[in-house]
N, CA, C and O atoms as a CHARMM CRD file, in Angstrom:
* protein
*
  356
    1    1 UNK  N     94.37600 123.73500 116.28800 PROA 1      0.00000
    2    1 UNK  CA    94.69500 123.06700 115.04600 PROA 1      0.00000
    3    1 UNK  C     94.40000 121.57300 115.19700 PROA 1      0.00000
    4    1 UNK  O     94.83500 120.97800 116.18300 PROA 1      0.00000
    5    2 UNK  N     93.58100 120.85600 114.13900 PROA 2      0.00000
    6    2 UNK  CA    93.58700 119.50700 114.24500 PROA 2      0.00000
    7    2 UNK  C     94.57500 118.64500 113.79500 PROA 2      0.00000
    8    2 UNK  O     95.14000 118.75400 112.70700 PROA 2      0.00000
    9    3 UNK  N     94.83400 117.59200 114.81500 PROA 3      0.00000
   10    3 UNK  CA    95.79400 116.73800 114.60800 PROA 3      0.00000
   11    3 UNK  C     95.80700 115.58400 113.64200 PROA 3      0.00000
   12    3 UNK  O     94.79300 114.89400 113.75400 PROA 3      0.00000
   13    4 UNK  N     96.48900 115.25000 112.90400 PROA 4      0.00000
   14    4 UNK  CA    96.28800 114.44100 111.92500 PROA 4      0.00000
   15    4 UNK  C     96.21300 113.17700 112.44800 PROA 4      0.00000
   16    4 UNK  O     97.15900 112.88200 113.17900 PROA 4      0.00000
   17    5 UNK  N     95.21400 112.19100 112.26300 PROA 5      0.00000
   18    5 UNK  CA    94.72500 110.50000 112.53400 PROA 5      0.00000
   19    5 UNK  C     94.98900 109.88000 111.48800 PROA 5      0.00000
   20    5 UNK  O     94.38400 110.26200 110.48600 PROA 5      0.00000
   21    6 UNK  N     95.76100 108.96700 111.36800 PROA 6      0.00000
   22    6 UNK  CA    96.51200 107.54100 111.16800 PROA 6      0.00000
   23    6 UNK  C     94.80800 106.58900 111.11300 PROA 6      0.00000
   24    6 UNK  O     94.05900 106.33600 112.05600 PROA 6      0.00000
   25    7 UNK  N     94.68800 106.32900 109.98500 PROA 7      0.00000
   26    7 UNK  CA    93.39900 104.55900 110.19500 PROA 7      0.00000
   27    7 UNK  C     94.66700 103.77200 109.31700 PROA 7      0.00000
   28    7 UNK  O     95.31600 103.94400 108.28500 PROA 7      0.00000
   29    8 UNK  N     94.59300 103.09300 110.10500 PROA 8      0.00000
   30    8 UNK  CA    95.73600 101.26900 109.89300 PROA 8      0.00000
   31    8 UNK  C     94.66500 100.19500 109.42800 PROA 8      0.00000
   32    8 UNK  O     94.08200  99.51600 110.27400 PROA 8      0.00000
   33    9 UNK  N     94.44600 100.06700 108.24500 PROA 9      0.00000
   34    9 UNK  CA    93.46500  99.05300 107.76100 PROA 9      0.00000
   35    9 UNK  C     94.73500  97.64000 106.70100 PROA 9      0.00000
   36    9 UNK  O     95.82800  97.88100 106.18800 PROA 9      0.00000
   37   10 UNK  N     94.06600  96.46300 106.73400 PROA 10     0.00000
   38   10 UNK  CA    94.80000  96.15300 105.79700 PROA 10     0.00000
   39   10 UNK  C     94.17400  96.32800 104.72700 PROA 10     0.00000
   40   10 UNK  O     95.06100  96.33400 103.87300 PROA 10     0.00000
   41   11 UNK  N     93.21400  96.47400 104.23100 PROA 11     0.00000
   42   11 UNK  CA    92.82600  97.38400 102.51900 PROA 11     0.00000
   43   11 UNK  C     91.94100  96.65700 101.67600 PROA 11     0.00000
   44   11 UNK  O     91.47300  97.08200 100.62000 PROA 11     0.00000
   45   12 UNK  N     91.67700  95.25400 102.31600 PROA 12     0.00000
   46   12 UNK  CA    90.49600  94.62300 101.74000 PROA 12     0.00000
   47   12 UNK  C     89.35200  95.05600 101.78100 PROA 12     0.00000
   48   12 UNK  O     88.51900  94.81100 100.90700 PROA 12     0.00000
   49   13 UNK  N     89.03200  96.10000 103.28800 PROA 13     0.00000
   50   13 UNK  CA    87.45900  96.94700 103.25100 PROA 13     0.00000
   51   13 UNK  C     87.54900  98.63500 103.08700 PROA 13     0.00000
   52   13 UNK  O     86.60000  99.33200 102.72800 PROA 13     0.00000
   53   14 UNK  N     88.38800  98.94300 103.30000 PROA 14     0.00000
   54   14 UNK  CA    88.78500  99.95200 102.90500 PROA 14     0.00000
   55   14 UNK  C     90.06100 100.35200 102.62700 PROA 14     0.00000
   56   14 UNK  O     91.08500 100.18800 103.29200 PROA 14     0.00000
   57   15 UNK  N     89.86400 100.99400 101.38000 PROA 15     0.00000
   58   15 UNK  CA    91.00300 101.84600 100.45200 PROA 15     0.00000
   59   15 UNK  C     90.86800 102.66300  99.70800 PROA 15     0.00000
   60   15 UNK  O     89.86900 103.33100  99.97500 PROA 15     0.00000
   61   16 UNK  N     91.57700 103.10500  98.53600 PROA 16     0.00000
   62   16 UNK  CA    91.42400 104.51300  98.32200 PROA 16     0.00000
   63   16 UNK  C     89.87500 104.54700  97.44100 PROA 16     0.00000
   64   16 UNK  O     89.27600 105.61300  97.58700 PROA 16     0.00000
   65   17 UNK  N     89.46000 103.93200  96.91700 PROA 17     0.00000
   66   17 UNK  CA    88.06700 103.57900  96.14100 PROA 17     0.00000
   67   17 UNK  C     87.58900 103.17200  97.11100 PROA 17     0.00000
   68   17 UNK  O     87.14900 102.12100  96.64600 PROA 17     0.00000
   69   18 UNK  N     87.18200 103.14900  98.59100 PROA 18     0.00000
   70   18 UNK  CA    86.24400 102.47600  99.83600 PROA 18     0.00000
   71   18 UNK  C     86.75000 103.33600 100.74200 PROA 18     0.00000
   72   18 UNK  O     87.60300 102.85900 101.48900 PROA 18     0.00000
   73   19 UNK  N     86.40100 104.71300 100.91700 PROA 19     0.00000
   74   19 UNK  CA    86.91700 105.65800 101.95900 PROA 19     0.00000
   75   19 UNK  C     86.45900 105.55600 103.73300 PROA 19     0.00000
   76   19 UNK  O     85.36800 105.96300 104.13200 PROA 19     0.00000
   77   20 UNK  N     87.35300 105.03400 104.50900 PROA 20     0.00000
   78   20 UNK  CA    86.68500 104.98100 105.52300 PROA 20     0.00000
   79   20 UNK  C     86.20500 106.79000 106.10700 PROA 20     0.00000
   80   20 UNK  O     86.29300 107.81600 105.43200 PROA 20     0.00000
   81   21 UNK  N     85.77700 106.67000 107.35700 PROA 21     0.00000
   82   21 UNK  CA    85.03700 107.76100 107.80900 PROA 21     0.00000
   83   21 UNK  C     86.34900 108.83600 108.17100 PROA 21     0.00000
   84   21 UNK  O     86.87200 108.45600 109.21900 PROA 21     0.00000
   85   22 UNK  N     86.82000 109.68100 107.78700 PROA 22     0.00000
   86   22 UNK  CA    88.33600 110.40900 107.95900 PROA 22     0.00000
   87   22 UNK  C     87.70400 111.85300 107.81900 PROA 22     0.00000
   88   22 UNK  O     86.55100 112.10200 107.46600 PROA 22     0.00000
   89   23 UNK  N     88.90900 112.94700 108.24200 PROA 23     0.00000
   90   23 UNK  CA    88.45100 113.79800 108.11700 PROA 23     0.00000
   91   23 UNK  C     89.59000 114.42100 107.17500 PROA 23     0.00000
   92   23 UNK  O     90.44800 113.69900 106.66700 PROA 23     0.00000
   93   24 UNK  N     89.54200 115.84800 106.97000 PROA 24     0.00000
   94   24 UNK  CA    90.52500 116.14300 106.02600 PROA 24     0.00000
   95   24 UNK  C     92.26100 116.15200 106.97400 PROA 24     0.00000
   96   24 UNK  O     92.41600 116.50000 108.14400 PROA 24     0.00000
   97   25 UNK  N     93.22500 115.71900 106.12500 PROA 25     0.00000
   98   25 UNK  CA    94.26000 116.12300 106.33900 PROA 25     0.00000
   99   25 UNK  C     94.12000 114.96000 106.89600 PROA 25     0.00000
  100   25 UNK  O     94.69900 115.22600 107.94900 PROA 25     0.00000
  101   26 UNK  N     93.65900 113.38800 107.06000 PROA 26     0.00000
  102   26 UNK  CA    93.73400 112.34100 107.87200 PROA 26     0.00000
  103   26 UNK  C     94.95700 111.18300 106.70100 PROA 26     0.00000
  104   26 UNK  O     95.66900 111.40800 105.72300 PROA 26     0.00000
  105   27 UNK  N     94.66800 110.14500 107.41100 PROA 27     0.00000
  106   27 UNK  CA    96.17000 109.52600 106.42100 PROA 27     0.00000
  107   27 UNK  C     95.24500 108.27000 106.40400 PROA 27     0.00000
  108   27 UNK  O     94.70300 107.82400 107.41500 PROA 27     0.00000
  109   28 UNK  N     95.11500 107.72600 105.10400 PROA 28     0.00000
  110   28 UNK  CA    94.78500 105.88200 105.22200 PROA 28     0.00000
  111   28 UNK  C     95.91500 105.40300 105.38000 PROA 28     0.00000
  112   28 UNK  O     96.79500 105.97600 104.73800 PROA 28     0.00000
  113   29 UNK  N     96.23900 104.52000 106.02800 PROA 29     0.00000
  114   29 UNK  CA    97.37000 103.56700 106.21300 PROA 29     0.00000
  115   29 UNK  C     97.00000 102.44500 105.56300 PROA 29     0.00000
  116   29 UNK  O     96.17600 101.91900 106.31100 PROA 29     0.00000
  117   30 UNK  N     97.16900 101.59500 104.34500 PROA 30     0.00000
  118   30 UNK  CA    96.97900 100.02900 104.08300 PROA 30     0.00000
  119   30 UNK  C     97.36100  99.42000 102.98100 PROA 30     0.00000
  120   30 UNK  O     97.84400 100.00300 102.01000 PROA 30     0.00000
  121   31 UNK  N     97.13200  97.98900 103.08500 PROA 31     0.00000
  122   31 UNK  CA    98.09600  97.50100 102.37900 PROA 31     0.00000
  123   31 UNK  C     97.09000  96.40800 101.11900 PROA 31     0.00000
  124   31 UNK  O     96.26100  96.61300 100.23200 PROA 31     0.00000
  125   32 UNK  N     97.55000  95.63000 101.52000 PROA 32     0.00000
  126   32 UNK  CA    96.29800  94.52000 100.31900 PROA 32     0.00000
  127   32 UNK  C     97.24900  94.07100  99.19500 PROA 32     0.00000
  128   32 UNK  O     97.71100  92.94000  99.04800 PROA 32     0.00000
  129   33 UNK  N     97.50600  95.39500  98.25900 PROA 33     0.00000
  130   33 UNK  CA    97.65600  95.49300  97.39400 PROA 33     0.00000
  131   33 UNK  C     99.38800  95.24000  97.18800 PROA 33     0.00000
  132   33 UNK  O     99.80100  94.67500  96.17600 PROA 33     0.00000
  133   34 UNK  N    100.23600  95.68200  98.16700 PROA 34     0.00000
  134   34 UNK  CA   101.52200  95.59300  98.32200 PROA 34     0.00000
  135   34 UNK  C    102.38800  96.61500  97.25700 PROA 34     0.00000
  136   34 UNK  O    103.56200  96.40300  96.95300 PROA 34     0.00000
  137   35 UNK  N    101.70600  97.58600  96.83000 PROA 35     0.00000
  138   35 UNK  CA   101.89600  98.66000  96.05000 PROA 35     0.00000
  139   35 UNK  C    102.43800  99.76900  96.69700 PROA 35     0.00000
  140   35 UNK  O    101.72300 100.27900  97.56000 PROA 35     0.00000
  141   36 UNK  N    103.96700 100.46200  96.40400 PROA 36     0.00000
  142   36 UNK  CA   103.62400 101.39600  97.64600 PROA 36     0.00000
  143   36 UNK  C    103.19900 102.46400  96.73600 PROA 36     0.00000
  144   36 UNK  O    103.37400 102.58500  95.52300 PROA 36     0.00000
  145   37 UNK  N    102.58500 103.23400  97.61300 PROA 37     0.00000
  146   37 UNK  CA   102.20900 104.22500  97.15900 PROA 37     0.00000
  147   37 UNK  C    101.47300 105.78900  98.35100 PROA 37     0.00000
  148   37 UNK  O    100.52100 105.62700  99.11500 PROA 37     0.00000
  149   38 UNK  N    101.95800 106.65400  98.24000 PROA 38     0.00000
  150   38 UNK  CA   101.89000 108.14800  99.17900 PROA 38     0.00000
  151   38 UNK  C    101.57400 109.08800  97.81700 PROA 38     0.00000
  152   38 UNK  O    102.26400 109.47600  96.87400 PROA 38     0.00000
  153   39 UNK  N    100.06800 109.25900  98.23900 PROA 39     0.00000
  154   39 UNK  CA    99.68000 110.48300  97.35800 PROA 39     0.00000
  155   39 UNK  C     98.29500 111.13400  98.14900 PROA 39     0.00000
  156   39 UNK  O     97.55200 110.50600  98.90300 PROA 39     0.00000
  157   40 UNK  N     98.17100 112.58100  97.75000 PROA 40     0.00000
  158   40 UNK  CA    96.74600 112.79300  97.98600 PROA 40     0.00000
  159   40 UNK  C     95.64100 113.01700  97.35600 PROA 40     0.00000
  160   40 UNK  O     95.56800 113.50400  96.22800 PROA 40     0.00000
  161   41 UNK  N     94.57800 112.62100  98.15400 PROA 41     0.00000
  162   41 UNK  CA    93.01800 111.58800  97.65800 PROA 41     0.00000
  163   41 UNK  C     92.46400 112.87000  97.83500 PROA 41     0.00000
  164   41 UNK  O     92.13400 113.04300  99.00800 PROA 41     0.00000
  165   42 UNK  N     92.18900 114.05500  96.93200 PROA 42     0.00000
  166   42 UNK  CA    91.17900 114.56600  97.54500 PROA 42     0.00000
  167   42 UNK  C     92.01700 115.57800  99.01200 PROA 42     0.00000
  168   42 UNK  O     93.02900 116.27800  98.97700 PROA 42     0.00000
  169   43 UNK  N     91.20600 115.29900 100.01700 PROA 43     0.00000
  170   43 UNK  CA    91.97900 116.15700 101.32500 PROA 43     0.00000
  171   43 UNK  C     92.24800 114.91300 102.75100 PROA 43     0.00000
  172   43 UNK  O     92.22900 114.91600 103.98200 PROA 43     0.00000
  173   44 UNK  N     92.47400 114.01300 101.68900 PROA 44     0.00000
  174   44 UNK  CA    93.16100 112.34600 102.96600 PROA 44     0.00000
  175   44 UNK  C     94.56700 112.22500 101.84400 PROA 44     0.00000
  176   44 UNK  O     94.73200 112.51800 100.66000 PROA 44     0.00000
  177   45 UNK  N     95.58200 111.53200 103.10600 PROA 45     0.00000
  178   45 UNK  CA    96.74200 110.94300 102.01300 PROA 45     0.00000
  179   45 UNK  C     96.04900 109.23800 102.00800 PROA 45     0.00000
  180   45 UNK  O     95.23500 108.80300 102.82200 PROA 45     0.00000
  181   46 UNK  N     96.48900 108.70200 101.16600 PROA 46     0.00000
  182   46 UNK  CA    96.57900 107.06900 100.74100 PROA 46     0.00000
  183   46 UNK  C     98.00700 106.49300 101.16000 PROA 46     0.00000
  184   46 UNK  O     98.50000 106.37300 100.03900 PROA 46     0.00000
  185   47 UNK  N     98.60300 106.22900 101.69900 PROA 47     0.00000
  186   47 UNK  CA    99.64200 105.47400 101.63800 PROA 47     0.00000
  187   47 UNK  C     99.39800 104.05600 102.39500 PROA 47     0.00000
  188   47 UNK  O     98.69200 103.68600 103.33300 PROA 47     0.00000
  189   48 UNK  N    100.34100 103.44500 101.51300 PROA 48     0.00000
  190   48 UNK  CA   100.87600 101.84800 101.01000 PROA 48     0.00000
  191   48 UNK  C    101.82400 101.68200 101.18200 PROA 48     0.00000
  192   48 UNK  O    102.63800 102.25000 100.45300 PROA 48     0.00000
  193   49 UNK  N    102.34100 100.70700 102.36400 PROA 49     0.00000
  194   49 UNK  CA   103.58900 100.43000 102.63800 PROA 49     0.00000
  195   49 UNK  C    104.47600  99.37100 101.63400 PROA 49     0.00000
  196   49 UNK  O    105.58200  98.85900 101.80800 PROA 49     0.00000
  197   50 UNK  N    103.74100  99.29400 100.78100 PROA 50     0.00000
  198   50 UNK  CA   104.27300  98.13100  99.71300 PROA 50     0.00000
  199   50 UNK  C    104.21600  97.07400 100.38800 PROA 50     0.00000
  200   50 UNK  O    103.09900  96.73300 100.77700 PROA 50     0.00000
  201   51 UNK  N    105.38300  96.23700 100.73200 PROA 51     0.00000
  202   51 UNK  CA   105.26400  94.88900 101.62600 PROA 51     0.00000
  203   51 UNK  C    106.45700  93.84700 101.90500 PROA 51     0.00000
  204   51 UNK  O    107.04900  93.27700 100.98900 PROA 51     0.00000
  205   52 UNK  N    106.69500  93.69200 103.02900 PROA 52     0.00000
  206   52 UNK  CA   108.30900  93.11000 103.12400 PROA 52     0.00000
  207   52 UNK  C    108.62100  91.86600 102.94700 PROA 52     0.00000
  208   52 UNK  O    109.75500  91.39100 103.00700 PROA 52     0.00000
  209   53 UNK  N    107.16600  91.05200 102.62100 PROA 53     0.00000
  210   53 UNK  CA   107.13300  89.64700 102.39500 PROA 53     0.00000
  211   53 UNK  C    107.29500  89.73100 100.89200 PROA 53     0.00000
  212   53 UNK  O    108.37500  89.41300 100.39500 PROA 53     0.00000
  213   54 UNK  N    106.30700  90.13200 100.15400 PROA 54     0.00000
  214   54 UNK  CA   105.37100  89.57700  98.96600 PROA 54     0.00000
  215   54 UNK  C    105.59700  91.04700  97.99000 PROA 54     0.00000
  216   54 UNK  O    104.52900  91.57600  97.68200 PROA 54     0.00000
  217   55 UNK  N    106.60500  91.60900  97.58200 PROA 55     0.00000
  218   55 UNK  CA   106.30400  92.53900  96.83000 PROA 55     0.00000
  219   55 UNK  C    105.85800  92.62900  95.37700 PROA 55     0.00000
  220   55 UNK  O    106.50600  92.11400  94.46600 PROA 55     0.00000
  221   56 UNK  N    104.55200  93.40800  95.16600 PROA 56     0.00000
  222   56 UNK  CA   104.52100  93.09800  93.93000 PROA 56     0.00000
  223   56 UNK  C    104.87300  94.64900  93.13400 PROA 56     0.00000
  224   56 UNK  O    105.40500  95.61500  93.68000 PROA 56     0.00000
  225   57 UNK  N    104.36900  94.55500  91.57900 PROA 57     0.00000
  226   57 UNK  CA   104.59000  95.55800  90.66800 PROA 57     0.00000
  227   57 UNK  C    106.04600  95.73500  90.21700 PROA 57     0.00000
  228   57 UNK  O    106.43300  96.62900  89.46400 PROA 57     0.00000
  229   58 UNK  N    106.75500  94.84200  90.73100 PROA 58     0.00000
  230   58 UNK  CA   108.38100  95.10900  90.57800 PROA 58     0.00000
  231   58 UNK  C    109.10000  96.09600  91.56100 PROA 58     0.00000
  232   58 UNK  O    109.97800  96.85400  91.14800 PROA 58     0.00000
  233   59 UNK  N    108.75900  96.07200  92.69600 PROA 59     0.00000
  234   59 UNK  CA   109.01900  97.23700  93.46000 PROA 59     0.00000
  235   59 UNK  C    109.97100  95.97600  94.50500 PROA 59     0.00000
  236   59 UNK  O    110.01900  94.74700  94.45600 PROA 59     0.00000
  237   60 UNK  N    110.64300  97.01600  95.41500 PROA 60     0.00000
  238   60 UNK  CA   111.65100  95.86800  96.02800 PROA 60     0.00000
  239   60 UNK  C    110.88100  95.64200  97.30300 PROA 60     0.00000
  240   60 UNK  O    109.74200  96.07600  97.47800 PROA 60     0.00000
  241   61 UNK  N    111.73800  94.76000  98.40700 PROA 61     0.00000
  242   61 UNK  CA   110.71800  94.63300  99.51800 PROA 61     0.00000
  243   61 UNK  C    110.87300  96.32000 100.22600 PROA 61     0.00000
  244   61 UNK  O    111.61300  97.29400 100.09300 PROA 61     0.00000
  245   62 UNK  N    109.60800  95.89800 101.07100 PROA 62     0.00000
  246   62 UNK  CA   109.73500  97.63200 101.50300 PROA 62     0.00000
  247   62 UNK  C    109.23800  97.77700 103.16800 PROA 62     0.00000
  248   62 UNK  O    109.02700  96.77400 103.85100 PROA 62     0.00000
  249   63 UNK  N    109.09700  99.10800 103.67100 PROA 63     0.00000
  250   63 UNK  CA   108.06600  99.40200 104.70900 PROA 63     0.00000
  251   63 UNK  C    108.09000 100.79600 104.37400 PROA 63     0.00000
  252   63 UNK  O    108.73200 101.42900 103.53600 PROA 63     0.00000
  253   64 UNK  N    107.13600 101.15600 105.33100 PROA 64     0.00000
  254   64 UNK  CA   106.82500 103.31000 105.76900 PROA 64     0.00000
  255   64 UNK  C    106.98700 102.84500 106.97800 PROA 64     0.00000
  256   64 UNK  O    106.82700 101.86100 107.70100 PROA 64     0.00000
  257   65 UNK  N    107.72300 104.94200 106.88000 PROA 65     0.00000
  258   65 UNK  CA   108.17400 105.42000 108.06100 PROA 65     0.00000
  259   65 UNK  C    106.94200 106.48800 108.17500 PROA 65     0.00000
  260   65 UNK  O    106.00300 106.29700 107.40200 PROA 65     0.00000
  261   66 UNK  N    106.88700 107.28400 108.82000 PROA 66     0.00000
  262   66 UNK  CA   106.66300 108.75700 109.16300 PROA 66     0.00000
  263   66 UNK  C    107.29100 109.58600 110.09200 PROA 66     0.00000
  264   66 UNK  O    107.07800 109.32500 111.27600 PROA 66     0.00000
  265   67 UNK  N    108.10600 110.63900 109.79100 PROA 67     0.00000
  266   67 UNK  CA   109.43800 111.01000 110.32300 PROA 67     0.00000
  267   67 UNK  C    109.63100 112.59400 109.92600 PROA 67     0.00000
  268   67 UNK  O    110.41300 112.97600 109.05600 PROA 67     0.00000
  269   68 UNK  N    108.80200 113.43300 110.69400 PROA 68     0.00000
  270   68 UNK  CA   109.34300 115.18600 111.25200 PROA 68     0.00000
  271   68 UNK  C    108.38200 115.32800 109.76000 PROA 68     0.00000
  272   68 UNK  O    108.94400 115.61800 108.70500 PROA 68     0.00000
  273   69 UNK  N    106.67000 115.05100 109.83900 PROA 69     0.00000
  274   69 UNK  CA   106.34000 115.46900 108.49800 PROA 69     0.00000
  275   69 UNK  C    106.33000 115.00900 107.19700 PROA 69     0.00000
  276   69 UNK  O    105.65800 115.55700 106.32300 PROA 69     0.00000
  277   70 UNK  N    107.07700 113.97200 106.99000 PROA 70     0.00000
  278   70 UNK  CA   107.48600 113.30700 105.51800 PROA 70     0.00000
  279   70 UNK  C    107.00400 111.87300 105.54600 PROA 70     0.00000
  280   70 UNK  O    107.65600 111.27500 106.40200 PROA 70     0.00000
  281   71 UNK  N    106.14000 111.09300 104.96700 PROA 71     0.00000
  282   71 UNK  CA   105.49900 109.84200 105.01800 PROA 71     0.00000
  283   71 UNK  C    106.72500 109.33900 103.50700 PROA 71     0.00000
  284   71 UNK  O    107.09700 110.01100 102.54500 PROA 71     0.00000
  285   72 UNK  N    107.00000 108.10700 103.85300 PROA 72     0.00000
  286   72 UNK  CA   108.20500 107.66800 103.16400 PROA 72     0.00000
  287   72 UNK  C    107.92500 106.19200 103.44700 PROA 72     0.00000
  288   72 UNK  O    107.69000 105.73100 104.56400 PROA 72     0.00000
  289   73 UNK  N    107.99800 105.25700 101.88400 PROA 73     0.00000
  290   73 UNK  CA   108.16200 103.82900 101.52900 PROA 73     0.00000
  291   73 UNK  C    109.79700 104.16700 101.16100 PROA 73     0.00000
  292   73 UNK  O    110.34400 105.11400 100.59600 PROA 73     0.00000
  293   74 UNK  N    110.31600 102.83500 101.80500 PROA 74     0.00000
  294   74 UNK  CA   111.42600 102.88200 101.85500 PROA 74     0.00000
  295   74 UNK  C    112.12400 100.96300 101.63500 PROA 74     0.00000
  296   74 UNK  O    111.57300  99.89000 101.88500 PROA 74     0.00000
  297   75 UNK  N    113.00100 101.16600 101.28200 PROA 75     0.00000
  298   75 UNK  CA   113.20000  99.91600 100.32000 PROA 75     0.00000
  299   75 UNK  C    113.99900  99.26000 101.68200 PROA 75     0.00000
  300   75 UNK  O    114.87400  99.93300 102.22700 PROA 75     0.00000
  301   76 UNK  N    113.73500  98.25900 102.06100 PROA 76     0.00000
  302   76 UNK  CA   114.35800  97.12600 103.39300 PROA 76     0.00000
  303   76 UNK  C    115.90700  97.25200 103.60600 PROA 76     0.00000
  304   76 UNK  O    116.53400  97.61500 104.60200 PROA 76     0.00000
  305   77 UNK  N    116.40500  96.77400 102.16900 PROA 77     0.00000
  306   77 UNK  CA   117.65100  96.59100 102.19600 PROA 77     0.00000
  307   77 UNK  C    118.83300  97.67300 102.17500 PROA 77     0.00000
  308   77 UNK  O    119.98800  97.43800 102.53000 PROA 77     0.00000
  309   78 UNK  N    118.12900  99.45400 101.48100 PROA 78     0.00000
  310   78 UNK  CA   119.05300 100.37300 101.74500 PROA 78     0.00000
  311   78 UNK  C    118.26000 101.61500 102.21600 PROA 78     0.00000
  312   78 UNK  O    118.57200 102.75800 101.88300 PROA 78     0.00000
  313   79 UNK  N    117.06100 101.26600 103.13000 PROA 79     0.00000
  314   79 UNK  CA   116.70600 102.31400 103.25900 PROA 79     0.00000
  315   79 UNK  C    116.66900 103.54100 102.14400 PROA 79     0.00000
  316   79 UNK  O    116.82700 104.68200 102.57800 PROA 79     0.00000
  317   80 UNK  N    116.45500 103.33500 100.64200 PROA 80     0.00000
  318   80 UNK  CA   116.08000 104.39800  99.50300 PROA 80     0.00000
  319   80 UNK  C    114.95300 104.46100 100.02800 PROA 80     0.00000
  320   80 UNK  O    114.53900 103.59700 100.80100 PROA 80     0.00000
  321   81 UNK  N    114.29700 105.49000  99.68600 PROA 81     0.00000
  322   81 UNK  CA   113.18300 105.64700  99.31500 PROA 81     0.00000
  323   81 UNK  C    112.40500 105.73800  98.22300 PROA 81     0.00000
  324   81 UNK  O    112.41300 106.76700  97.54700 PROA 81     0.00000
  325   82 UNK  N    111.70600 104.77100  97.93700 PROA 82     0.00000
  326   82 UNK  CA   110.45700 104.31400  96.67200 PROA 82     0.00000
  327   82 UNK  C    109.36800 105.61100  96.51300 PROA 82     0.00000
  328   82 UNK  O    109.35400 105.97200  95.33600 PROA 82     0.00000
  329   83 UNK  N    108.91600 106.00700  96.93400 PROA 83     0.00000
  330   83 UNK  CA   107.77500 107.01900  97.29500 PROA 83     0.00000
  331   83 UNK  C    108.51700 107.51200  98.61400 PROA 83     0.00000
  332   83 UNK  O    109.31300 106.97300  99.38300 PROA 83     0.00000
  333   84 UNK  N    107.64400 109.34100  98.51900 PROA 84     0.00000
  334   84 UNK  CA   107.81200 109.89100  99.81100 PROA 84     0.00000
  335   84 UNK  C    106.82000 111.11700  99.30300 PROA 84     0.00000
  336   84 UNK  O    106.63200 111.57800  98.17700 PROA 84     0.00000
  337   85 UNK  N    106.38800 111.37900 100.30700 PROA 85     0.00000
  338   85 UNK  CA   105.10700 112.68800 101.08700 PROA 85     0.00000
  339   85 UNK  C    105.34800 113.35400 101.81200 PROA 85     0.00000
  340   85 UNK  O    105.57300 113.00200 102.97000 PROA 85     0.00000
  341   86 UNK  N    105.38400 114.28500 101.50300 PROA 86     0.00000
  342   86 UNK  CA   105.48000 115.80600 102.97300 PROA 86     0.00000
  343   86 UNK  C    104.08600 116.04600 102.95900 PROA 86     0.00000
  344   86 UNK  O    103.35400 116.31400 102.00600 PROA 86     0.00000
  345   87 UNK  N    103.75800 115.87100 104.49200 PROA 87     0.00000
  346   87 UNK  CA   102.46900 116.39200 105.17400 PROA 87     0.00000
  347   87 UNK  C    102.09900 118.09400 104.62000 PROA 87     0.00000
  348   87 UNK  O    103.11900 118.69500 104.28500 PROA 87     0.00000
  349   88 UNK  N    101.06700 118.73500 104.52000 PROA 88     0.00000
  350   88 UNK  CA   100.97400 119.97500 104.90300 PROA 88     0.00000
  351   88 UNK  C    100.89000 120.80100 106.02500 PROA 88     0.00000
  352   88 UNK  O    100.24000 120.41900 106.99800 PROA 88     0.00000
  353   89 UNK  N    101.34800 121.67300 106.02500 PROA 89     0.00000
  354   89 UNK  CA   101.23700 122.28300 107.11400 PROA 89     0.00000
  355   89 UNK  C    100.20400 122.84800 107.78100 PROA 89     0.00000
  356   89 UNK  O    100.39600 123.39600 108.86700 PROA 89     0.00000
């Protein structure tokens, strides 16, 4: 079974409209935009950690986890979660 690869970009050269070289079931990691956002592209996820400095869209400050399967933006101050993703199996 192939293992799922993590690309950590910050999102100015690639993002979800600029696909780096991935294979299916791979994850973009990046930011740029400070949007969070966990969805799937096709057969890659997109996720956006939003951003713990500079948040924009009205979203609070944030980061991602990835934790037993579940990709999760999660809000600084109570740990909610903003967005969340379960991997496939």
């Amino acid at each position: 079974m192939p293992k799922t690869r993590l690309f950590l970009t910050h999102g100015h050269l690639y993002h979800p409209a600029a696909l780096p070289p991935l294979r299916n079931g791979d994850i973009l990691v990046y930011g740029h935009t400070h949007l969070p956002e966990a969805q799937w592209q096709g057969d890659i996820i997109c996720f956006n950690l939003g951003s713990v400095s500079i948040p924009k869209g009205g979203y609070p400050v944030s980061y991602g986890v990835l934790d037993e399967g579940v990709l999760q933006v999660l809000t600084l101050q109570s740990d909610e979660p903003v967005v969340q993703l379960a991997l496939k199996d």
